[in-house]
N, C-alpha and C positions, 0 to 999 in steps of 0.2 A: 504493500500500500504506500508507504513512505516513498521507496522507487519510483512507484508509479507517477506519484507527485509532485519528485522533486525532479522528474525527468519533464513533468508538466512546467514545472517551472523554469527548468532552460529554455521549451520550445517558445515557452511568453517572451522570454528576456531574449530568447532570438530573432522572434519577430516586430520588440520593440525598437533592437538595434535596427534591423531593417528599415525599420520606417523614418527613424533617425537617419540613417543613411541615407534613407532615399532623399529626405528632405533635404539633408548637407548637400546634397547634389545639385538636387532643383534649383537651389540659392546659388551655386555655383555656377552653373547654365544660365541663371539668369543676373548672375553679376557680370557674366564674361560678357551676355549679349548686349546688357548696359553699354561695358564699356566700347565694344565698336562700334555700337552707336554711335556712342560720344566723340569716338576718333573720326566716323565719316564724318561728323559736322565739323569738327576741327579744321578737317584738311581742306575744307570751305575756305576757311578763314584764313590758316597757311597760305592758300591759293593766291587770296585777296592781297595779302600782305604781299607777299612774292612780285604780283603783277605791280604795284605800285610802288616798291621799289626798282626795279625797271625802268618801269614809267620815268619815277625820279632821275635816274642816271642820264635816259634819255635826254630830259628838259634842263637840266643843266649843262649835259654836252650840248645842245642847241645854243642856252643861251652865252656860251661860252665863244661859240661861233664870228667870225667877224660879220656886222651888219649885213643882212640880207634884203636887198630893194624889191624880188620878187617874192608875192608871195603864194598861195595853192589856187587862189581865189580871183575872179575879177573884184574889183570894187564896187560892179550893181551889185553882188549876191549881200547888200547890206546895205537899212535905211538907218538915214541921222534924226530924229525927233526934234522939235523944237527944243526939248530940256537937254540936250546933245546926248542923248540916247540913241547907244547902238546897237542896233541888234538884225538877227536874219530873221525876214516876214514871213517865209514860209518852211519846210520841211522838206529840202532837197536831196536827205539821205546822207550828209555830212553832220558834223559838227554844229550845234547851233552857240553862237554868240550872243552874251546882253552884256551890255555896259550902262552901267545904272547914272554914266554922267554925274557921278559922285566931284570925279575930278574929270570937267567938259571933256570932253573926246576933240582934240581937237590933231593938226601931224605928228607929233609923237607919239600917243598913244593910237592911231592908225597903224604908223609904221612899226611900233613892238608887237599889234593883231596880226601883219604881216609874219612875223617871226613867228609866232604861236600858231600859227595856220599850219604849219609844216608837225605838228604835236595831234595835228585830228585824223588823221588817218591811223598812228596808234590809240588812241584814245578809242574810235570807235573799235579797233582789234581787241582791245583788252574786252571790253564789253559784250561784242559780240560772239567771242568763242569763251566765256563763261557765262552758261546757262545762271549763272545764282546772286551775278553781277548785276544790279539793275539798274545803275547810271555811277558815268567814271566823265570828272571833270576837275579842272584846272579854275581856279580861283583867285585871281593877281591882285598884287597891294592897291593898285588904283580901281577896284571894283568893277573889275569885266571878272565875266565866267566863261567860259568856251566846255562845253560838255554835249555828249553823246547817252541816250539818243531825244531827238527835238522834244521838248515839254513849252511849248509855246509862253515862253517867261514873259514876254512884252506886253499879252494882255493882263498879268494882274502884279505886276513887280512896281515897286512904286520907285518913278524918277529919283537918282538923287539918292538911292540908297545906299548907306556903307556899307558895303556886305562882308567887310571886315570886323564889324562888333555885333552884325547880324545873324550873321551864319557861325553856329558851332564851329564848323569843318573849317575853316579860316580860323576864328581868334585859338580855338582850343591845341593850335597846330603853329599858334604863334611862340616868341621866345618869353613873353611874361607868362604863359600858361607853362610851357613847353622846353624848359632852359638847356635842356641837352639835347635838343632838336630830333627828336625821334622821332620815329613812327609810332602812330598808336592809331585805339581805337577807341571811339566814345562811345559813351554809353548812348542805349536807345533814347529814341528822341522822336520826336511829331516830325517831319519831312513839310520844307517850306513850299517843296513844287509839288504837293500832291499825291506823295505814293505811298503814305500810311508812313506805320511807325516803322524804324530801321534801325540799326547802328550803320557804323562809320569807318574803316580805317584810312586814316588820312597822315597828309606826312609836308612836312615845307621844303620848299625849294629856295635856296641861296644862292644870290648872284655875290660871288665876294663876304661879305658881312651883311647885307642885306637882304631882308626877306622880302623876295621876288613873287613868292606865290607860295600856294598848298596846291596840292594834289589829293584828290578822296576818291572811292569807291564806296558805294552803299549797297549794303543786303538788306531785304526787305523781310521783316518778320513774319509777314503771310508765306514767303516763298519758302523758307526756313520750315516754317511749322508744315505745310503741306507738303512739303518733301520729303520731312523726316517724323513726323509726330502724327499727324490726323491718320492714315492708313494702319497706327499698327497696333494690333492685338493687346498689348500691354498699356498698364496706367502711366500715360509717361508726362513730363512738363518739365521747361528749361527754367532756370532761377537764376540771377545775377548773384554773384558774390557781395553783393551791398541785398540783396531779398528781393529784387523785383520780379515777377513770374513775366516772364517777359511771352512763353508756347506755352499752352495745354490740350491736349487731346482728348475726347470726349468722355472717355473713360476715369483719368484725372480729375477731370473736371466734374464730374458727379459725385465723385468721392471728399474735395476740398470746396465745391461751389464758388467759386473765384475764376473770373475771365483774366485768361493770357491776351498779352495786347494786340494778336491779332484779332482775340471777338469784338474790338472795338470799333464800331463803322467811323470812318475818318475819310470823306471825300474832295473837305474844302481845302485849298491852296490857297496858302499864305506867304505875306512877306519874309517873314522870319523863322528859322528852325525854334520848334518850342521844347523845350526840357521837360521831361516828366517830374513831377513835382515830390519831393520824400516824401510826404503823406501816403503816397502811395507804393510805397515797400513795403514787405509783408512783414516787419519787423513792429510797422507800424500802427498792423490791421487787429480790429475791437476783439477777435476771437482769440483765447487763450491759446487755443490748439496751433494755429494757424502761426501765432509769434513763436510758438515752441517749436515749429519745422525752423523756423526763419534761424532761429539760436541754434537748431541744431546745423542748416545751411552752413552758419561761419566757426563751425568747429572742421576740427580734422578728420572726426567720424566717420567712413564710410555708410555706415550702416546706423539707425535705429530703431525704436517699435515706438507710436505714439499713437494714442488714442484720440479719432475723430469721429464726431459724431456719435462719441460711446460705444466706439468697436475700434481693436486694436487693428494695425498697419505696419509692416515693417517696410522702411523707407532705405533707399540705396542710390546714393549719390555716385555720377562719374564725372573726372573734370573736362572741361570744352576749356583747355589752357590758354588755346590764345584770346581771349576773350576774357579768362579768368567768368568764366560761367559753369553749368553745372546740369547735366541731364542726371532728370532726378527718377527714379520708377516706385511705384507704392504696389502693395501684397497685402489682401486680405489676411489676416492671421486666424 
């Protein structure tokens, strides 16, 4: 009898290893699939970075150049405005130009468009053979933009703008933001010409000691989240290293009830890039649960279990490094 029993009780504690086991596994298979998640979005961003350093090298060998009188372009393909606003009227499949006549357009500032003309043919290649790219432009100290591809800026850009304390992608890329002139990437933000929310990697370009321009690329957080997040089986959503849920996929989002910034309808085009406000990082939000991810987001933790909505979750963070972001997955417990 005893035998019998206590051979009953191996076959329990064998079968509870097993299931132990199995579980170590599952969490295993699904930490690994995290993280190459995580790596194909990364190498998004690697991409971006990469192309824009390029870019950079490019446009400083150019401006490096002795004075060029021709330039890609005749002189109709661009109207002067009374407020000496420059820009291209239509959408001819190049580069389009606005010069916001901050500082009037008048032969010099023609003849450095001249110079910058010969930068739109790479400009449009960056663009065009990365699908995830969704606009790559050049931004000069005297407030022209020259960028790929046409977003018709003339009808709502307002004369006379400095698009140098306007635009993120400019001052944030300048040397009081910027003092070891790097590359970087900003954090998400409202898009002034109209394509929702994005980040940024953006980088300045020096003639000598002088900063001559920035250079940016924007990825769009609809194209992000539908490439990598809304199609897939798992609870999945991206979080900024500061807490903003910037993706979430439908599944996520039933479990936490919090929109990622693509469910946010955003159609109008404005003058100016707008910052997303702290208030809304999740560091910041009324629900106890919800700041207790956010404290766990800025620990080192891989992994935790936290209770939402009165049922537990184990949460598993992977990093998206160049961004210093974080695809995050959540598990029923």
């Amino acid at each position: 009898m005893g035998l019998r029993h206590w051979g009953g009780g191996i076959a329990v504690l064998a079968l509870i290893w097993a299931l132990f086991a199995g579980c170590g596994q599952e969490e295993t298979q699904r930490r690994t699939a995290l993280e190459s998640l995580a790596g194909e979005i990364n190498d998004v961003f690697v991409r971006a970075r990469t192309e824009i350093d390029s870019l950079k090298q490019e446009t400083e060998a150019l401006l490096g150049k002795p004075p060029q009188s021709a330039g890609l372009y005749p002189d109709t393909r661009y109207q002067l405005s009374r407020q000496y606003v420059l820009y291209t009227p239509e959408d001819d499949g190049g580069c389009e130009v606005w010069a916001s006549g901050h500082i009037p357009v008048g032969k010099t500032e023609k003849a450095r468009l001249k110079v910058y003309e010969h930068l739109c043919p790479l400009i449009k290649q960056v663009q065009t053979r990365n699908e995830f790219m969704d606009n790559v432009y050049l931004t000069t100290f005297d407030s022209m933009v020259m960028g790929y591809p046409f977003a018709d800026m003339h009808a709502y850009m307002t004369p006379g703008l400095d698009l140098t304390r306007a635009w993120v992608t400019y001052w944030a890329a300048a040397p009081e933001a910027n003092p070891e002139k790097n590359t970087l990437w900003v954090a998400p933000y409202i898009d002034a010409v109209g394509r929702g929310y994005m980040t940024s990697v953006i980088t300045p370009v020096f003639y000598g000691d002088f900063l001559e321009a920035t250079l940016g690329i924007d990825i769009t957080v609809d194209l992000i989240s539908d490439r990598f997040l809304t199609r897939a089986r798992e609870n999945l959503c991206i979080i900024t290293d500061q807490t903003l849920l910037v993706a979430i996929n439908p599944g996520a989002f039933e479990i936490l009830n919090l929109k990622g910034l693509e469910n946010y309808n955003y159609l109008k085009k404005e003058v100016e890039n707008r910052a997303i406000p702290e208030s809304r990082m999740m560091i910041h939000h009324p629900r106890y649960e919800i700041r207790t991810l956010a404290q766990w987001i800025q620990t080192p933790d891989p992994s935790a279990v936290i209770s939402i909505a009165g049922r537990p979750f184990r949460l598993d963070k992977a990093p998206i490094p160049e961004t210093q972001w974080f695809l995050v997955g959540l598990e029923a417990q």
